[in-house]
Residue, then its C-alpha position, 0 to 999 in steps of 0.5 A: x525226756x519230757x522238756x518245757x521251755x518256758x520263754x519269760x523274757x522280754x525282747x525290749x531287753x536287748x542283748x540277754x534276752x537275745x541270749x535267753x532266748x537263743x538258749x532257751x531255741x538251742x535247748x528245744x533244738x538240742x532236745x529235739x534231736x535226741x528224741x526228746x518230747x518238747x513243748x515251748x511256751x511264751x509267757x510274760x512279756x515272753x509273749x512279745x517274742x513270736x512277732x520278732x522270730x519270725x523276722x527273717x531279719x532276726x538272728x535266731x529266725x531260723x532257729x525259731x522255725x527249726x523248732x516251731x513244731x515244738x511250740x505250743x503256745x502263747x499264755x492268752x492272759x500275759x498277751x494281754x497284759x503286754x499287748x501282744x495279743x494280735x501279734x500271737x495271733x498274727x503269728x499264728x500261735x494258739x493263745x493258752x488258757x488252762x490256768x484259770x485265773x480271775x480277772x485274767x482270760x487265763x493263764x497257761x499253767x507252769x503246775x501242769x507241766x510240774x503235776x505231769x512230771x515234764x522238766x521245766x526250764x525258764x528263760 
């Protein structure tokens, strides 16, 4: 199976985007260990997400760096909306531009994954 986790969530949203996010990991996890190809995408306010991770303090930490192989990236554009762009870059994340849009640095494209027939999961 080809799986993309998409994570849309804002972590300024408390408990259920803790929840979201903690599920979105599980199921990188969970996919990841029957072999799966996975791939993990933080979009959106989503993009805030890496600098809280990687927070030792942060309960979902290590199931974070458990799957961080299986993440591929941060949307350069939304980074920018939400002014994590230093953070993604802090954190060591590529910044994904394969959706260009105008007036944006570029997005990282949902419709790829759809056109290259991966199931697409959003948190």
């Amino acid at each position: 199976m080809k799986l993309a986790i998409f994570i849309l969530s804002d972590p300024k949203n408390g408990d259920e985007a803790t929840g979201r996010v903690f599920n979105a990991l599980a199921t990188a996890a969970e996919a990841l260990k029957a072999g799966d190809q996975v791939e993990i995408v933080f979009q959106g306010a989503g993009t805030r997400w890496p600098k809280e991770l990687t927070q030792l303090s942060h309960p979902a930490n290590g199931l974070y760096n458990a799957v961080r192989p299986a993440v591929v990236g941060a949307s350069c554009g939304c980074a920018a909306v939400f002014g994590s762009t230093a953070d993604v870059k802090g954190c060591g994340l590529p910044e994904i531009k394969d959706h260009a849009l105008p007036g944006t640095p570029g997005l990282a494209s949902f419709r790829r994954y759809l056109a290259e027939g991966w199931s697409t999961l959003l948190f």
